[in-house]
C-alpha positions as CSV (number, residue, x, y, z in Angstrom):
1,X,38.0,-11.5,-15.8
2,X,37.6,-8.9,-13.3
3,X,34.0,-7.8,-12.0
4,X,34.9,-3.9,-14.0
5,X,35.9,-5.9,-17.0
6,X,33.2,-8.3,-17.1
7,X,30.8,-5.3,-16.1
8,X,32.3,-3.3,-19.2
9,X,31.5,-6.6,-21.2
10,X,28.2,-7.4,-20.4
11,X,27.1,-3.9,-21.3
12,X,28.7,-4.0,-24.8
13,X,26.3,-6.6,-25.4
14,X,23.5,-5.6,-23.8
15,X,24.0,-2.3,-26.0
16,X,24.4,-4.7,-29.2
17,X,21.5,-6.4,-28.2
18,X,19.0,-3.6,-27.7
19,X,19.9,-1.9,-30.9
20,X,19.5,-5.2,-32.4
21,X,15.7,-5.4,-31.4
22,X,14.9,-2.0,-32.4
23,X,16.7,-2.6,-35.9
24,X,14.6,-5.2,-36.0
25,X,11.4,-4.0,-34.8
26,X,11.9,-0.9,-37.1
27,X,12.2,-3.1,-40.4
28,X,9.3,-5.0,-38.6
29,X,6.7,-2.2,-39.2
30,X,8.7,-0.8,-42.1
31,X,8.0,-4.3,-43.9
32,X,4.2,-4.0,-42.4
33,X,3.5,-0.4,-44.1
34,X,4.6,-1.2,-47.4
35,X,3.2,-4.5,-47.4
36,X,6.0,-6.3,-48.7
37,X,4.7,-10.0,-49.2
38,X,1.6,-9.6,-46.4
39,X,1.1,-6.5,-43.6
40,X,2.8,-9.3,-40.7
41,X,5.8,-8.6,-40.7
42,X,5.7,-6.6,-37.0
43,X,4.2,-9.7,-35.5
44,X,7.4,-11.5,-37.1
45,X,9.6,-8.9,-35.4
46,X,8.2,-9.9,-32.5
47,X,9.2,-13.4,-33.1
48,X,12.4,-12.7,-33.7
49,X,13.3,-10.2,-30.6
50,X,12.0,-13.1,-28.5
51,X,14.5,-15.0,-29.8
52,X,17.1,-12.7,-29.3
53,X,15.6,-12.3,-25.3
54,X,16.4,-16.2,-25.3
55,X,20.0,-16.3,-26.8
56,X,20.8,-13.2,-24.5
57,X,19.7,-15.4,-21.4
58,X,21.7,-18.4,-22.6
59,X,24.5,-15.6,-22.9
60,X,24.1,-15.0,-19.3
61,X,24.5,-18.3,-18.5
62,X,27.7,-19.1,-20.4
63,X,29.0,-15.7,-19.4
64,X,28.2,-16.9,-15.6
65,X,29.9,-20.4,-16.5
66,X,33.0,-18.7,-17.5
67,X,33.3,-16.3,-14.5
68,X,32.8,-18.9,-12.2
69,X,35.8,-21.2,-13.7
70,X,38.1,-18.0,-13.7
71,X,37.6,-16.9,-9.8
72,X,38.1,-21.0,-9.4
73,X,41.0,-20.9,-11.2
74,X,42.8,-17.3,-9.7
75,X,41.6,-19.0,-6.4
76,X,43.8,-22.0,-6.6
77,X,46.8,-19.9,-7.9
78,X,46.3,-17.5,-4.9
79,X,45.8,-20.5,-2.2
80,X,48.9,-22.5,-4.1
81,X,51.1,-19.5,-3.6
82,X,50.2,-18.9,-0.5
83,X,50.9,-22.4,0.6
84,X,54.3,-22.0,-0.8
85,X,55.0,-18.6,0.5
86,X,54.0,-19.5,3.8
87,X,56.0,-22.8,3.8
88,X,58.9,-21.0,2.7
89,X,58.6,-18.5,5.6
90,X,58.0,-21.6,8.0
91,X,54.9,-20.3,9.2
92,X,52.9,-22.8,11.9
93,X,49.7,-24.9,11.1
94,X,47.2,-21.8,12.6
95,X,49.0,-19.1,10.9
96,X,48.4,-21.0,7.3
97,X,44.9,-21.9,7.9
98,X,43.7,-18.5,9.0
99,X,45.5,-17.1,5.3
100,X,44.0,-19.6,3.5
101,X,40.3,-18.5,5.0
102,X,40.9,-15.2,4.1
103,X,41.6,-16.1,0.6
104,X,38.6,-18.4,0.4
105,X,36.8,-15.4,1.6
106,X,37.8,-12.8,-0.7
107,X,37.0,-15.1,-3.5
108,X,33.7,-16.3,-2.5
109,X,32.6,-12.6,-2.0
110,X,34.3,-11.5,-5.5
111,X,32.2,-14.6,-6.8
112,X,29.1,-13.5,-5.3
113,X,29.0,-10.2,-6.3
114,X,30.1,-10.5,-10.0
115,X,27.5,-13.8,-10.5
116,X,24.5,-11.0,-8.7
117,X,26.3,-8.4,-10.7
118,X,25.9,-10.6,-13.8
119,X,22.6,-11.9,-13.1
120,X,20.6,-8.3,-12.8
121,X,22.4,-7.4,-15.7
122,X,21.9,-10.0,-18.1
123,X,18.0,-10.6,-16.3
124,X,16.9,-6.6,-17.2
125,X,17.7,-7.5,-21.3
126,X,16.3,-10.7,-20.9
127,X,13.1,-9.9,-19.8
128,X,12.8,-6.7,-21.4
129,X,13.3,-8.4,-25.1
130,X,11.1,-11.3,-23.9
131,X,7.9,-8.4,-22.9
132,X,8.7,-6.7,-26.1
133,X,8.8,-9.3,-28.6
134,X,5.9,-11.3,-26.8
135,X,3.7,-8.2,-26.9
136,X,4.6,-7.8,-30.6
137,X,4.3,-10.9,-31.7
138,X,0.9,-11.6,-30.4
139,X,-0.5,-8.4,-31.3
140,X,2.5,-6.7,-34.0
141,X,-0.8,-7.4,-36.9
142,X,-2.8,-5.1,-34.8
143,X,-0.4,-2.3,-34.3
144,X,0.4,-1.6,-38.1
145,X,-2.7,-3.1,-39.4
């Protein structure tokens, strides 16, 4: 999964996610003014975006997971070719080290970028949802009340 591609990804869900807590939210204080079955049904919205702050973090971490294993993986195809290609060419001892470095390189700086990439992205929603629904849940009765 490229860093573009997973970028494109992550923000899908990120979009899903926020129009999910304001969905919610908004049938939170709907529920609340009519009084459907008690006027705390805002605080419950709360309840629930906090949930959907924690399953967006465990998200993150999957989606991290994943990326990792792919730039591990494309790694060892890259350094496995190279080892071939370079063998086939009959390239010396110091020739196929330095390739192989740059390889390792490129990936580890791919790796790091996507994971920081990954981790500001996923951390804004998290944390946003988390204040939200914390703030509503302890004080959602207030609000509407």
């Amino acid at each position: 999964m490229s860093a573009s591609n997973l970028n494109s990804h992550s923000q899908s869900y990120r979009i899903i996610f926020s129009i999910g807590a304001v969905l919610i939210i908004a049938l939170g204080i709907y529920l609340s003014l009519i009084q459907f079955m008690n006027s705390e049904w805002l605080t419950r919205a709360g309840c629930v975006v906090v949930m959907l702050g924690i399953c967006s973090g465990v998200r993150g971490i999957l989606q991290e997971r994943l990326l990792v294993s792919r730039t591990k993986w494309r790694r060892r195809n890259a350094i496995t070719a190279a080892r071939a290609r370079l063998s086939e060419e009959g390239s010396d001892a110091d020739q196929t080290e330095k390739e192989l470095t740059e390889i390792n390189e490129t990936f580890d700086n791919q790796m790091e970028e996507a994971t920081q990439n990954l981790r500001l992205s996923v951390g804004v929603l998290e944390v946003s949802l988390l204040l939200t629904g914390t703030f509503l849940w302890g004080f959602g009765d207030l609000l509407v009340g």
